[in-house]
N, C-alpha and C positions, 0 to 999 in steps of 0.2 A: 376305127371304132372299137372299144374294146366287147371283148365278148361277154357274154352275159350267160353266166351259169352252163357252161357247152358242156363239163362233165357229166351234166346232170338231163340234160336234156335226149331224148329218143334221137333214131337215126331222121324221122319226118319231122321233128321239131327241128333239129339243125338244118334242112333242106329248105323250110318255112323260111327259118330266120335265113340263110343265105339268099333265098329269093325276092324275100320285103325289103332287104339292106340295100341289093342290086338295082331293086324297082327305087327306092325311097333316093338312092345316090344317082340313081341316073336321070328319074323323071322329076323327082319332088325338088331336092335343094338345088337346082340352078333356079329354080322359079320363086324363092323363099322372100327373097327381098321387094319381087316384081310384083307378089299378091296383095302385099302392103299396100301398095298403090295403088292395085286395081278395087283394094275393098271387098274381096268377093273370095271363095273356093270354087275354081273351075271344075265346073262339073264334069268333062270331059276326063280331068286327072280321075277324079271319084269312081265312075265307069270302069275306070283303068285299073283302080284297086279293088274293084268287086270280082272282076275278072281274074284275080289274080288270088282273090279270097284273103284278100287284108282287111275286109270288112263284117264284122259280125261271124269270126269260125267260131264263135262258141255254140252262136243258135243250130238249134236244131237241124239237122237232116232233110228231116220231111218239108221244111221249107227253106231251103237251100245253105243251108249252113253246111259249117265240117264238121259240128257235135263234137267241136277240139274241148279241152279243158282250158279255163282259165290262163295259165300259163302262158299256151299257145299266144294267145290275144294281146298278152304283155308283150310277148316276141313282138308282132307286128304295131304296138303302141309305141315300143321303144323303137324300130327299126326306122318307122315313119317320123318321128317327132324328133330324131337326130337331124334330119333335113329338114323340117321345117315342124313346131311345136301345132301352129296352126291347124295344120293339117291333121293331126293327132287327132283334133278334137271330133273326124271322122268315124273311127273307129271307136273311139270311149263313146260316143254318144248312141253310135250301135248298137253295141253293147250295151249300155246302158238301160235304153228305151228297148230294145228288142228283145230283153229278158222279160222285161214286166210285160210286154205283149204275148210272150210267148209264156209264159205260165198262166195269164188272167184276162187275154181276149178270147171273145169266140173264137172257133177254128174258122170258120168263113173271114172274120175279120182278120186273124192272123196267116190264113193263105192270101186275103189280099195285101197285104203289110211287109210283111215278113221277107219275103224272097225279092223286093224291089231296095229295102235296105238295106241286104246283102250284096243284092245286084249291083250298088250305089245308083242307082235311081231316084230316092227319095231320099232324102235328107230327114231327120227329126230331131224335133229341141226337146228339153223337158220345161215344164211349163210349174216351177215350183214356190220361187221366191217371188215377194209384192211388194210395194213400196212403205208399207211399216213394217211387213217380219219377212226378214232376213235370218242370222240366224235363227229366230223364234218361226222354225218352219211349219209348225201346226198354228199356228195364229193366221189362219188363212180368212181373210173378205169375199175372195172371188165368191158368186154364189150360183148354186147352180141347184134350181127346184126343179120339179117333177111335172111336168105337163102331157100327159094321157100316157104314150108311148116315149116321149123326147123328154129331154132336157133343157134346158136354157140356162144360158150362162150367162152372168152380165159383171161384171169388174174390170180388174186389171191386172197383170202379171207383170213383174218389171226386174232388170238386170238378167234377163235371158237370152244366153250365147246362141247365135246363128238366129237370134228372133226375125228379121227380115231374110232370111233365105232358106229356114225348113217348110220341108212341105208340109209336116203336120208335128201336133206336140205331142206328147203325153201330158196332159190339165192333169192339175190337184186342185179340188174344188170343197166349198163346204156345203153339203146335204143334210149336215143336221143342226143343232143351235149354236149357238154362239159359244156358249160356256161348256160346249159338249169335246171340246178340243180336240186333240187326234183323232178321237172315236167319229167324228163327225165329217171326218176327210174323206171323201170318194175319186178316182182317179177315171180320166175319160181320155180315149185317142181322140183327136179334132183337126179334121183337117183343115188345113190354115189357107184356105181358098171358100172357107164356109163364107155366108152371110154373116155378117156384122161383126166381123175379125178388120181391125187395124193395127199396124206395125209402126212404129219410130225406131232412130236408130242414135245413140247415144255418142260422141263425141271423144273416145276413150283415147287414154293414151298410149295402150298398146293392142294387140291382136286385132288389128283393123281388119284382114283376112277372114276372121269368125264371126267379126262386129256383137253386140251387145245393147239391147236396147227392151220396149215395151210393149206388149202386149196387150193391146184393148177387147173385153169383150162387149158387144152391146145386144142384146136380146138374140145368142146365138142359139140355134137349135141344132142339137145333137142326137142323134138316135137313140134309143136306149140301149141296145147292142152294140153301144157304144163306148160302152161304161167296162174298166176294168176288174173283174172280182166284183163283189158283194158294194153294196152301197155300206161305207163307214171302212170300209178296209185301205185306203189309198194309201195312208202314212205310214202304216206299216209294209207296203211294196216299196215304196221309195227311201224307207231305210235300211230295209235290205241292199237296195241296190244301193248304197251309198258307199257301204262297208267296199263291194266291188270296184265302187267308179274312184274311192279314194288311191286305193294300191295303182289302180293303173294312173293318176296324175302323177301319182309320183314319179313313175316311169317315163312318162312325160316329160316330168323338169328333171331326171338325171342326166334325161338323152340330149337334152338342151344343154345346159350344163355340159358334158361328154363333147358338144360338137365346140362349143369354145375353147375346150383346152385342149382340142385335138387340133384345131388351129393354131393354137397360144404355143405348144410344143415345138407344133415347125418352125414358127417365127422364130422363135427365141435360137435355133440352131440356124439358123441364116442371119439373123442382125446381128454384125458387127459392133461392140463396144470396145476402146481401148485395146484393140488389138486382138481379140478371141471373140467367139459367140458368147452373146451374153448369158446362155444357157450354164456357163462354169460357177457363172455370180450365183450364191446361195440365195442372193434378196430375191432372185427373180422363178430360180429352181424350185424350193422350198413353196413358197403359197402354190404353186400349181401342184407339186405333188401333196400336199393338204387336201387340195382341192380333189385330187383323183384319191386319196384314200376316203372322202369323205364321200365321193359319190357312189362310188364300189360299195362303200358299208349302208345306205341307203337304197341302192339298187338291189341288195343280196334280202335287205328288213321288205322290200317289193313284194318279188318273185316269193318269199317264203309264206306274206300275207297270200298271196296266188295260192297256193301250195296247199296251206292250210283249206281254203276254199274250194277247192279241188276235192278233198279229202274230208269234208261236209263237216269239217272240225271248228269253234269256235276264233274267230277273227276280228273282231268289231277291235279292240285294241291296239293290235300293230296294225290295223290300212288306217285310222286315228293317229299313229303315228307317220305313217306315211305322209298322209296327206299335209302336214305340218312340218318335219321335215324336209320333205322332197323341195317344193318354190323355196322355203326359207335359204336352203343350202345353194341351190341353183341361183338363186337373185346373188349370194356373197359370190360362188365362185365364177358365175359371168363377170362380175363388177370387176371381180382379181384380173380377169383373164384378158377386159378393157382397158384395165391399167397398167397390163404387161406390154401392151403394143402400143404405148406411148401417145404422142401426139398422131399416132396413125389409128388408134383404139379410139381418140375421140371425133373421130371422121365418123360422117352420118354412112359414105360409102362402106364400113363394116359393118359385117351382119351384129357385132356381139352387142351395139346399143340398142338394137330390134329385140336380140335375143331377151336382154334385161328387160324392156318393156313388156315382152310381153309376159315370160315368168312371172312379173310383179303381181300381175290378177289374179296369180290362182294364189295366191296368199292371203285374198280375199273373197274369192268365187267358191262356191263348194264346201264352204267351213273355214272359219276363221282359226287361226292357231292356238287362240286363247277355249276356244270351244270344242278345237281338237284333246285340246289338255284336259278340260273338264271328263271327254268320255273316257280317254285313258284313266283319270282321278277316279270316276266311277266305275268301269269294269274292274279295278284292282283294288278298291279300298270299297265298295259299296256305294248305294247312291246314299247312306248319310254322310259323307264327306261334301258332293256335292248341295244334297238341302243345305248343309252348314255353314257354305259359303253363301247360298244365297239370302239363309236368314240374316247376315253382317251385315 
């Protein structure tokens, strides 16, 4: 596996990453192709990476984090998701949801939360997109009024990864009018063993391991101290964390990507063509090493979106970029990396047509490319560039 930014990283960052790589190669990728089948993330694996602190080191201290930076967490996103992409989706989602917990829940709710998702004890989704707005993520239906002390929520949330196996979500719900848009989004932890929470599970063609499916609420009641931040702030917590969860998918699909052609290399110096390994043919040399300069130069646009965030500097641009390059590049150089090991690349027995499948979603999951490009067009040219496309 190649290294990732080792000149630049501390003496405990490098010991991190040696650590996740050792756990990720010895516990994670024999089991990569097995989880497919099973449909599920063994929770006992999860356990095993809390213990190990591949889970949520950015969260805080006080409730069991390592109060790592950014970066660190990319370490273990990418160490883990070289063995299985799947399984990645453990620590982004930590991360994820455990930052908006940890700046915008009570502290009673966040010392009950907090230290169990580190722990890998609990699992959590986020609970953002619904079946008419996707990317249109402030066009939220779910509705969620005000009754004495609680809440109630009654709709539906749909195309949410791990929706049948987190213990709780973080909801984005609407608390104010209809036409009141973002300003009217409030964000609620819920745990998904409440009354009147049902789940389905969607049919997909890849990351069966995460699964993907919906979300029903029917007259759910929530505490009020249940609620993250202020009522009307939810959409701007989850755009925040958006900027974060981009940089790390990408990391994601390098590491993905990375385990293919770290594959696709040995093959090609063992298969015999014509008399030499076919590694001396340019047809076959050449796309793989494209392939590793393009993953390198996506992997470095990563860690530097990390970096910047780290450093409390402006980023919504390149993890926009990320998040769009990263699957994009990863879906071409798995497909290459399929097509280098011939009629043995399109055997279901190899991991790299798992690999493609499951890449393919985050090309659609988490922002679209064409909407990744819209916020790049507008943080670099103004939002009149964007009104101007839309008024066409």
């Amino acid at each position: 596996m190649t290294a990732a930014l080792s000149t630049a990283l501390t003496e405990d960052q490098r010991d991190f990453q040696e650590a996740a790589r050792r756990f990720a190669r010895e516990q994670v990728a024999p089991g990569y192709m097995t989880r497919e089948k099973a449909g599920r993330i063994d929770r006992a694996l999860v356990r095993q990476m809390g213990e190990l602190g591949l889970i949520g080191a950015d969260l805080p201290e006080e409730y069991g984090g390592l109060g790592a930076p950014s970066v660190t967490v990319g370490l273990a996103m990418e160490a883990v998701s070289h063995a299985d992409i799947n399984v990645g989706y453990v620590p982004l989602l930590a991360s994820l949801n455990g930052q908006i917990i940890a700046r915008h829940a009570t502290p009673a709710l966040a010392n009950h939360w907090i230290p169990r998702i580190v722990a890998g004890e609990a699992l959590f989704c986020l609970g953002l997109t619904e079946p008419r707005g996707g990317s249109d993520a402030a066009n939220l239906q779910l509705s969620a009024r005000r009754v004495g002390d609680h809440y109630v929520l009654n709709g539906e949330k749909s195309s949410i990864s791990m929706a049948d196996q987190a213990d709780a979500a973080v909801v984005f719900a609407r608390t104010g009018a209809a036409d009141a848009g973002a300003r009217g989004v409030s964000a609620f932890l819920v745990p998904m063993d409440t009354k009147g929470i049902t789940t389905t599970r969607f049919n997909d063609l890849g990351s069966h391991a995460v699964g993907r499916g919906s979300i029903f609420f029917d007259e759910v009641r929530i505490p009020l101290e249940n609620r993250l931040a202020e009522e009307g702030m939810g959409f701007v917590q989850v755009m925040q964390g958006f900027d974060y969860s981009r940089a790390l998918i990408g990391l994601q699909c390098c590491a993905t990507a990375q385990a293919s052609l770290d594959e696709s290399w040995a093959y090609v110096q063992e298969r015999q063509a014509f008399g030499a390994p076919i590694a001396q043919y340019q047809g076959v040399s050449f796309p793989l090493a494209e392939g590793e300069g393009l993953v390198a130069a996506i992997r470095q646009l990563c860690y530097h979106t990390l970096r910047l965030r780290d450093e409390g500097a402006p980023h919504t641009a390149e993890a926009a970029m990320c998040k769009w390059l990263g699957p994009k590049t990863a879906v071409d150089v798995i497909h290459q990396c399929l097509l280098t090991h011939g009629h043995y690349g399109w055997s279901l027995d190899l991991p790299h047509q798992q690999r493609l499948r499951d890449v393919m979603g985050l090309e659609i999951g988490d922002g679209t490319a064409q909407i990744m490009k819209l916020i790049v067009a507008r943080e670099r040219a103004g939002r009149s560039a964007v009104q101007y496309q839309a008024k066409r």
